[in-house]
N, C-alpha and C positions, 0 to 999 in steps of 0.2 A: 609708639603711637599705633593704635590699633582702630582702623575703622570698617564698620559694616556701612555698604550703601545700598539699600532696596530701590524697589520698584522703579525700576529701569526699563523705559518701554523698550529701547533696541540698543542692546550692549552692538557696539560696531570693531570689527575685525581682528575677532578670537582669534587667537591661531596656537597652537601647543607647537610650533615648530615655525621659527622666523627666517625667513629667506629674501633673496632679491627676487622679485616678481619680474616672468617675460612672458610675452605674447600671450595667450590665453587666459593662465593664471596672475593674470593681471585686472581682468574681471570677475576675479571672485572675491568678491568680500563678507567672509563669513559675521553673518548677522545671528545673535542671541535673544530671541524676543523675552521680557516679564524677567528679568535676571536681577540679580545681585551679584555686587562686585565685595571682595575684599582688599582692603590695603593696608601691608602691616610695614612700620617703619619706611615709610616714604614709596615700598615699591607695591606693585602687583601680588597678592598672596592666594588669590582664588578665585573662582565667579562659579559663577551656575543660573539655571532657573531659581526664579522664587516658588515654584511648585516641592522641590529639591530642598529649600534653605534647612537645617538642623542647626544650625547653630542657634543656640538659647543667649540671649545678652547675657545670664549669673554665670556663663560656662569660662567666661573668659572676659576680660574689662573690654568691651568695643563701643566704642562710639560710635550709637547709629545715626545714617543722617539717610534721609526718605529723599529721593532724586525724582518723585513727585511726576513720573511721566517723562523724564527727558530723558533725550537721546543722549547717549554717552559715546566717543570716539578717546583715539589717540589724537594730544597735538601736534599739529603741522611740525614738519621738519623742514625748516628753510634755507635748501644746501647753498644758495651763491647769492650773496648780496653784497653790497657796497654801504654798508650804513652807515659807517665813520665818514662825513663830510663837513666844512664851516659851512656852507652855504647853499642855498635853494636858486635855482637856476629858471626862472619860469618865466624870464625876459628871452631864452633860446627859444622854450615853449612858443612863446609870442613870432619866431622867427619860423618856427617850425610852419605855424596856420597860415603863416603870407608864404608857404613854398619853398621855404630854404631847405636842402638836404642837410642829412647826419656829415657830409663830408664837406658842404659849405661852410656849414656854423663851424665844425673843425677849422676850418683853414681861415675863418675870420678872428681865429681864436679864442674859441668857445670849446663846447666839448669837455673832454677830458682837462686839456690844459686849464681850463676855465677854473676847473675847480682843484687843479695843484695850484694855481696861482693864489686860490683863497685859502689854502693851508698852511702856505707860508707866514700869513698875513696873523693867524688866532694858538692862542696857547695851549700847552696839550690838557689844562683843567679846563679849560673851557669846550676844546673838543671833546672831552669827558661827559662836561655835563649834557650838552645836545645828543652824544649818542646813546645815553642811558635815558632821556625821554624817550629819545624814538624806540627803543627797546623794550622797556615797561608799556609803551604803546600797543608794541606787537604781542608782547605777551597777551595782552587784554583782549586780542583777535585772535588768540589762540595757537600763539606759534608756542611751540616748546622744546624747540631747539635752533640753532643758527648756525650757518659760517658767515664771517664776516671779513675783505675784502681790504686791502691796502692798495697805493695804485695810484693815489692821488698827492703823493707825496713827490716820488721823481728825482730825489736828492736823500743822501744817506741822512740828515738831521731828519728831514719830514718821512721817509718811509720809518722811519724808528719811531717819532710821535705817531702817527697812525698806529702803529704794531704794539706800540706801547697803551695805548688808549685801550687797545680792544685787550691785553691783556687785564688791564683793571677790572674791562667789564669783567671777564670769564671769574676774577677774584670775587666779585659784590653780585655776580646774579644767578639765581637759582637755576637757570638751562642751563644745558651743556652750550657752551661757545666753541668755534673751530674758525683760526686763524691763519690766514690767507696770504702769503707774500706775490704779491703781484705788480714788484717795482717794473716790470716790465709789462705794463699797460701803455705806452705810448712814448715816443723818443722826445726829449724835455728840447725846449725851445737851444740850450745851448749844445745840444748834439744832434740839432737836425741833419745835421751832412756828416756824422761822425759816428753810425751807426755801432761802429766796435770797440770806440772809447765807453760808448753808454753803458753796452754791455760787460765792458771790463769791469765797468764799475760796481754794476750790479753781481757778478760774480768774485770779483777780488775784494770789494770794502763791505758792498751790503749782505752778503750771505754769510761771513764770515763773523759780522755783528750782531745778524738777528741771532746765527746760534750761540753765540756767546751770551744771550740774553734769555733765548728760548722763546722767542716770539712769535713763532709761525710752527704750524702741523702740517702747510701745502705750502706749494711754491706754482704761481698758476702766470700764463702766459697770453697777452692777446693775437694768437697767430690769423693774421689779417693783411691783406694790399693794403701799403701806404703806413702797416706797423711791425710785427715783425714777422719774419719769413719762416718759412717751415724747418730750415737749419739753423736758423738766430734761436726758437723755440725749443729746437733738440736740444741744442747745447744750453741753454737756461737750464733749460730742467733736468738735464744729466748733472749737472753741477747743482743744483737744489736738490738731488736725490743721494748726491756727495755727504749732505748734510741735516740727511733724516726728513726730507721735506717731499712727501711724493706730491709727484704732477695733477695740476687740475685745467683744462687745456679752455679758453675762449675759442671757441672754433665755428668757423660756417657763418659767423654772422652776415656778412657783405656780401661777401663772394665764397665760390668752394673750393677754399683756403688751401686744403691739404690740412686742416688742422685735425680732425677726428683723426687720418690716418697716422699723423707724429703723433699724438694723443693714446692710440691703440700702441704704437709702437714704445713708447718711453713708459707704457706702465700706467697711463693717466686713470686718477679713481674716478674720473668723470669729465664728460667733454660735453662745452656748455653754449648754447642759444642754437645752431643747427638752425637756424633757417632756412639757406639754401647748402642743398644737400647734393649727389651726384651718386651714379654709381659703384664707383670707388669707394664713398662715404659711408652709405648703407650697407656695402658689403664689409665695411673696418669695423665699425660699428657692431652688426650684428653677429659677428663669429669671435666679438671677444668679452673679457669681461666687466670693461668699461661703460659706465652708467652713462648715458645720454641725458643731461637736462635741461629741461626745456623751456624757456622763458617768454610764455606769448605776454604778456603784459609789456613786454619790452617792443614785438613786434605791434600789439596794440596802439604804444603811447609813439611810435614813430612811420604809423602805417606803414610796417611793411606784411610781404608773405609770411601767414603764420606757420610753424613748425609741421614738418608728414604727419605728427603721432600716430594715425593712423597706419600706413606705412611703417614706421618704425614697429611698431608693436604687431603688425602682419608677420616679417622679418625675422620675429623672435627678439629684438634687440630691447635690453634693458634701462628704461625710462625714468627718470622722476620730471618733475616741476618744481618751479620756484620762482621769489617775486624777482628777481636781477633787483632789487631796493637802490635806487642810487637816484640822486637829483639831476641829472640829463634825460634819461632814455627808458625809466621806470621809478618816478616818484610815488609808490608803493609800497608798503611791505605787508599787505592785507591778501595774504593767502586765500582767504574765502574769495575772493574776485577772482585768483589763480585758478583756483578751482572751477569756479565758473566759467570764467572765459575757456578754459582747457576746453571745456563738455561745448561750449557754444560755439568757438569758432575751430576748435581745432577736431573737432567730431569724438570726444573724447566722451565712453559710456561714464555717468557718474562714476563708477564703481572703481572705474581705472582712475578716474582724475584721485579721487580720495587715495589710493592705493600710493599714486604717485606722488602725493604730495605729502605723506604719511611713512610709512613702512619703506619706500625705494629711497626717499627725500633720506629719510635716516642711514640706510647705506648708502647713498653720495658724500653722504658729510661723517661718515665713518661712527654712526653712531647705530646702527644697524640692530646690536644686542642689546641695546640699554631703553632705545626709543620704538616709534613706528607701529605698533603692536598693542590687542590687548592680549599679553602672553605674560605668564606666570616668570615673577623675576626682573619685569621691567621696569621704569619707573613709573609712577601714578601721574604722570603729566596727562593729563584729560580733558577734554573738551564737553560740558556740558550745556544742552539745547534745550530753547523752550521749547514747548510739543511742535513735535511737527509731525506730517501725516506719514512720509516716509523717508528714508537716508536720502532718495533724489530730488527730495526736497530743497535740501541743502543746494546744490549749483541750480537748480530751477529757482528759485526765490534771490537771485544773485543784489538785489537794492537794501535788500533786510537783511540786518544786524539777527541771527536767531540765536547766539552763544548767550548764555545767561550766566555765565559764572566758568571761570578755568581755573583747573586743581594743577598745582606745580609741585612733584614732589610729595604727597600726598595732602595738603594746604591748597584751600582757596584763595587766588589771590584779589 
């Protein structure tokens, strides 16, 4: 399949050489005004000006299709989410407006446990079908690619139906998918006092089943007061990297964990939510190669302090964004708000928020060469806009839907 697409008012973030964006070059985003793109067999084959275009339709079989003024982008690369869940949690919501903390509703057994308890409870087709709506959802906002997040299971039957669900999707959906073992998101209500039975288990039965299976690409940890500690998390993830699975670290949420720093240390391809941050932090962070991403929707939907970005991206230190999608503490998976809120509350220049949740977002979720870019060789996953006046339109107009259409693979879907 061979397609030409004209008149493109701002082709958005050429690049002939794809990289992790830090500090400066994190505000550029190279714009091509009046262009045409090419796309042959599903990937990236060319672009230019339409001042430039040579190519004749008799030269070669193209299907043209006229992009009539809209903006064209790479889609969202959404490195950390939790999508695979039975159920919707908006009765905590409710508990959240009358003043309960995240660690109240935890301890009254909500939270996390709230929703291993409902995993137990629903079959793995049936977890199947809800998390392929919500996915075909987000495709249609423009994500076009994922990682997706276990965690809620808690027990080797239910972390395998999780890991098993999300291997279907990656079978039946056109993104790339990247699957997440994070049986070690919280100690299950029968190892509360039993921290190194939990952990046995997560390293003697459940690691040694997911790769018998091939279920997981990362093995990620919630390093937190009150979950697990910064040595419970080394040793996770040394033993997850036993078995092909590199680190993806939950770190800085509550408190400052020590988690960025195990995170920098074990090798982590990205240490995730940073909200509160410290010395130590910023300095692990920004001298290594480990992606920082950054989840304000999540600090949004639980008021708390949103992410430094700023600071971080002063630092040098390598950024993305993303929605944290899970039914407690970010019931979203609508990147264009991520985007938004990034620029509004976390002082984020449009250019960065795009950049980050685009091209960086792709190297957090290891998809780096394939996504994130319009670069020659990558896939045609695209996001097309109805007119708009300019790219910072886009996080300025944060209530309006402006996507008009998204090509996955070189296909409208």
């Amino acid at each position: 399949m061979k397609l030409l697409i004209t008149n493109i008012a701002q082709l958005v973030n050429v690049r002939t050489v794809s990289k992790v964006l830090r500090g400066k070059d994190l505000a550029e985003l190279p714009i091509l005004e009046d262009a045409y793109l090419l796309v042959q067999d599903g990937n990236i084959a060319g672009y230019g000006s339409m001042k430039t275009l040579a190519i004749k339709k008799d030269d070669i079989e193209w299907e043209a299709i006229n992009a009539n003024g809209a903006t064209v982008l790479p889609t969202w690369c959404d490195s950390h989410t939790h999508m695979v869940f039975a159920a919707s949690r908006e009765d905590e919501f409710v508990d959240k407006i009358n003043g309960l903390t995240y660690a109240e509703i935890a301890a009254k057994g909500g939270g996390i446990l709230n929703s291993a308890k409902k995993i137990t409870t629903i079959s793995e087709e049936e977890l199947f079908k809800l998390a392929l709506v919500r996915l075909n959802e987000l495709m249609h906002l423009g994500t076009g690619a994922i990682e997706i997040k276990s965690g809620y299971g808690l027990d080797l039957a239910n972390e395998l139906k999780m890991l098993r669900v999300i291997k279907r999707l990656k079978q039946v959906s056109p993104i790339p998918i990247k699957a997440t073992f994070l049986g070690a998101h919280t100690f299950p209500i029968a190892f509360k006092e039993n921290h190194e039975g939990y952990i046995r288990l997560i390293i003697d039965e459940m690691l040694p089943a997911i790769a018998n299976e091939q279920l997981a690409d990362y093995i990620d940890v919630f390093c937190e007061e009150g979950f697990f500690s910064v040595a419970e998390t080394e040793l996770i993830c040394n033993a997850g990297k036993q078995y092909g699975l590199t680190p993806k670290i939950h770190a800085n949420q509550l408190n400052a964990s020590g988690g960025v720093e195990v995170g920098v240390k074990v090798g982590a391809l990205s240490v995730d939510h940073l909200e509160t941050m410290n010395d130590s932090a910023f300095e692990a962070l920004s001298t290594s190669n480990t992606i920082g991403t950054l989840l304000p929707t999540a600090a949004f939907f639980l008021r708390m302090p949103f992410q430094p970005a700023r600071k971080l991206i002063n630092l040098n230190a390598a950024i993305a964004i993303a929605s944290d999608f899970n039914p407690g503490s970010s019931p979203s998976g609508n990147m264009n708000f991520v985007v938004s809120i990034s620029c509004i509350q976390m002082k984020m220049q449009p250019a960065e928020a795009i950049n980050a949740a685009s091209i960086n977002g792709a190297y957090a979720m290891g998809v780096g060469d394939e996504l994130g870019s319009i670069t020659i060789g990558k896939k045609a996953n695209l996001i097309f806009t109805n007119p708009i006046p300019s790219i910072n339109y886009l996080p300025y107009a944060f209530g309006s839907n402006l996507i008009e259409k998204v090509m996955i693979n070189g296909h409208f879907i």
